[in-house]
C-alpha positions as CSV (number, residue, x, y, z in Angstrom):
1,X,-65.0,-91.9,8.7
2,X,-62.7,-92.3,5.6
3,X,-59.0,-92.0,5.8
4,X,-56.7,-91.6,2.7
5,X,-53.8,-93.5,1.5
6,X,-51.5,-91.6,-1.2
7,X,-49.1,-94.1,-2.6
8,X,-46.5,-92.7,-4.6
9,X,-44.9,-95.1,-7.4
10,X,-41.5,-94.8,-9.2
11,X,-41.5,-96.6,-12.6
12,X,-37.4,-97.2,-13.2
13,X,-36.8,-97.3,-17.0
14,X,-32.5,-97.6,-18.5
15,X,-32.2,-95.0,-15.2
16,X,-34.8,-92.4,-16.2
17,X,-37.4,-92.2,-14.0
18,X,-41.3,-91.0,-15.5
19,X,-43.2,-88.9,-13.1
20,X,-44.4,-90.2,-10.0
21,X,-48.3,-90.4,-9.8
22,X,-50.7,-90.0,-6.4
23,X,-53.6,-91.5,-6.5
24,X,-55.7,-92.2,-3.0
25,X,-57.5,-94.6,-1.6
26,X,-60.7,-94.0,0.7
27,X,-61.8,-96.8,3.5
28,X,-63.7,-96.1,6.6
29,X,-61.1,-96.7,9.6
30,X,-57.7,-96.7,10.6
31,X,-57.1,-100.0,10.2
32,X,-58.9,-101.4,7.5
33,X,-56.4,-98.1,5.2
34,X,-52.8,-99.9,6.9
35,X,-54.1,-102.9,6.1
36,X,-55.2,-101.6,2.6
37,X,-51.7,-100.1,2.7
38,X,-50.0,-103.1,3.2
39,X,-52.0,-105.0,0.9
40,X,-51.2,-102.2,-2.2
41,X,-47.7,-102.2,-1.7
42,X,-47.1,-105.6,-1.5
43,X,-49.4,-105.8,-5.0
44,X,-46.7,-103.2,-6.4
45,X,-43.8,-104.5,-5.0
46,X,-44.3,-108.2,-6.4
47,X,-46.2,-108.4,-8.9
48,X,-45.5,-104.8,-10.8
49,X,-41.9,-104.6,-9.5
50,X,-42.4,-100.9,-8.5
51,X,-40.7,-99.6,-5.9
52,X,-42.9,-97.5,-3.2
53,X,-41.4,-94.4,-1.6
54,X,-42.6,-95.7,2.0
55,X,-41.5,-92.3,2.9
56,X,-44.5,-89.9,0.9
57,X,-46.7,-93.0,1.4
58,X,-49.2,-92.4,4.6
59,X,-52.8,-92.9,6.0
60,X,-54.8,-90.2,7.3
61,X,-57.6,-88.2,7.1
62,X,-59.1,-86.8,3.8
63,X,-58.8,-83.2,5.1
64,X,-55.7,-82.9,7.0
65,X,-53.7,-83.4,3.0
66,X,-54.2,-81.5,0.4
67,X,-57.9,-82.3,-1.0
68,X,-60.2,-81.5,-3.6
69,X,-61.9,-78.9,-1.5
70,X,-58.6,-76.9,-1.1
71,X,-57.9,-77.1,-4.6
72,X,-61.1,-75.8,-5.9
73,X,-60.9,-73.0,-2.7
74,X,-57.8,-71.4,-4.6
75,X,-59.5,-71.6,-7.9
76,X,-62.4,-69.9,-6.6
77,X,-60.3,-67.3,-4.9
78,X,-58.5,-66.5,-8.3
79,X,-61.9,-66.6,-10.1
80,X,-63.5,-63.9,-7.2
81,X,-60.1,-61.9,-7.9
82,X,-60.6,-62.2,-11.7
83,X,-64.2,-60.8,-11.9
84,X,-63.0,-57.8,-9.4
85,X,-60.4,-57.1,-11.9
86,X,-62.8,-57.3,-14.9
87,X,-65.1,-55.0,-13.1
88,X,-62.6,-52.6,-13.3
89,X,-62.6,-51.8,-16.7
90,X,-60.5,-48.9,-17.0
91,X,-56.4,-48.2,-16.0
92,X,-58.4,-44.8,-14.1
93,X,-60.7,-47.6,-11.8
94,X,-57.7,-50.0,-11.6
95,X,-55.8,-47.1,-10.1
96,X,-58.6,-45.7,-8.2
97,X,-59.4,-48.9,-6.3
98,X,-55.6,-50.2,-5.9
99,X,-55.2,-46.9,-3.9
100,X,-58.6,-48.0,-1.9
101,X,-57.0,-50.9,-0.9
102,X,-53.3,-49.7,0.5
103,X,-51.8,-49.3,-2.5
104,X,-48.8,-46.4,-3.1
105,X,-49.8,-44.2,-6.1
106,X,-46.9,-45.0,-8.0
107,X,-47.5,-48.7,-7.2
108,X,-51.2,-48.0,-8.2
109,X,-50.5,-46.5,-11.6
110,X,-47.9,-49.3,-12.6
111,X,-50.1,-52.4,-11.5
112,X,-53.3,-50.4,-13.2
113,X,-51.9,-49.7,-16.3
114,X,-50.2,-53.7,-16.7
115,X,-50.2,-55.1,-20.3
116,X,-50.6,-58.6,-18.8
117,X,-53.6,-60.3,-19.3
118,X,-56.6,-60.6,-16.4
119,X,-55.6,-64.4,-15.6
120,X,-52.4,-63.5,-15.7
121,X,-52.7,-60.5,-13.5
122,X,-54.9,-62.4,-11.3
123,X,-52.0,-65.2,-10.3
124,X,-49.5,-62.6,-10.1
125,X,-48.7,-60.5,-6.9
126,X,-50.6,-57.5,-8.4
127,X,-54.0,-58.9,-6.9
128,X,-53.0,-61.6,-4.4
129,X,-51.4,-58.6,-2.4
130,X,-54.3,-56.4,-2.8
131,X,-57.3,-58.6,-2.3
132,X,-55.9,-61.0,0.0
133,X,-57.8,-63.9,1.6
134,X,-58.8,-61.8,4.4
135,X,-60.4,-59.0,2.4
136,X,-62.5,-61.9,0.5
137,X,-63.4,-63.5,3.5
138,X,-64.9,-59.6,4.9
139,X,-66.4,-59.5,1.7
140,X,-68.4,-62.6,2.3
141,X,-66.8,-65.2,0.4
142,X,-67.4,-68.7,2.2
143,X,-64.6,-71.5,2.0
144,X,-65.6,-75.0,1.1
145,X,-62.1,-76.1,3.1
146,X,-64.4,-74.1,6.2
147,X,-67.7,-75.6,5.6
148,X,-66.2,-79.0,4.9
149,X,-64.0,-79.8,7.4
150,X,-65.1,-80.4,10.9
151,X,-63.6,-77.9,13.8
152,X,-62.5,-80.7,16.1
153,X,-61.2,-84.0,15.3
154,X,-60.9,-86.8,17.5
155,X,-58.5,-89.6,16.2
């Protein structure tokens, strides 16, 4: 089993502070990430001078943070809405399948006829609303976050 350590670190410079990074740390139990934990924050402490935001800092599982797997499921959600919206070449089709989805007609002919551009239109609320999660899960689309993480976990 690997568990995941995020350490956050603050880098003080004349009272400006540069953005915090987060990197993680993998190890196989419990124990051996708080020692690792221990061990990294003591390195940062002393010997970098950092200061760690004990805080943001925790050990736990891979999938129970935000993960790679999570990440790429919303790019791959806006990428399914994108080539949907692509499909639809023409303001007539936008309209047409808007309404198909529970779209008011008035609603329909603004979001259809949109000057934005697709990946814009695709991370604004014009598609989010209309193909939702839900619909792209009845369509078929599988979720890495589903096929990744296990159902039950016993700590």
């Amino acid at each position: 089993m690997r568990r995941e350590s995020h350490v956050r670190i603050c880098e003080g410079l004349r009272g400006q502070f540069l953005r915090p990074t987060r990197r993680s740390i993998y190890v196989k139990s419990k124990r051996a990430g708080d020692r690792v934990m221990e061990s990294i924050s003591k390195y940062i402490e002393k010997e970098l001078k950092l200061k760690v935001n004990v805080e943001k800092s925790i050990v736990t599982r891979p999938w129970r943070t935000r993960s790679i797997f999570s990440t790429l499921d919303e790019w791959m959600r806006s990428r399914v809405r994108l080539c949907y919206w692509n499909q639809w070449k023409r303001v007539k089709t936008r309209v047409r399948e808007l309404k198909k989805l529970g779209v008011t007609s008035n609603q329909a002919y603004q979001w259809g006829n949109t000057r934005k551009g697709p990946w814009r239109t695709v991370n604004s609320p014009i598609l989010k609303r209309t193909l939702t999660t839900a619909f792209l899960k009845k369509e078929g689309l599988l979720y890495l976050t589903d096929i990744i993480a296990p159902k039950t976990v016993n700590v």
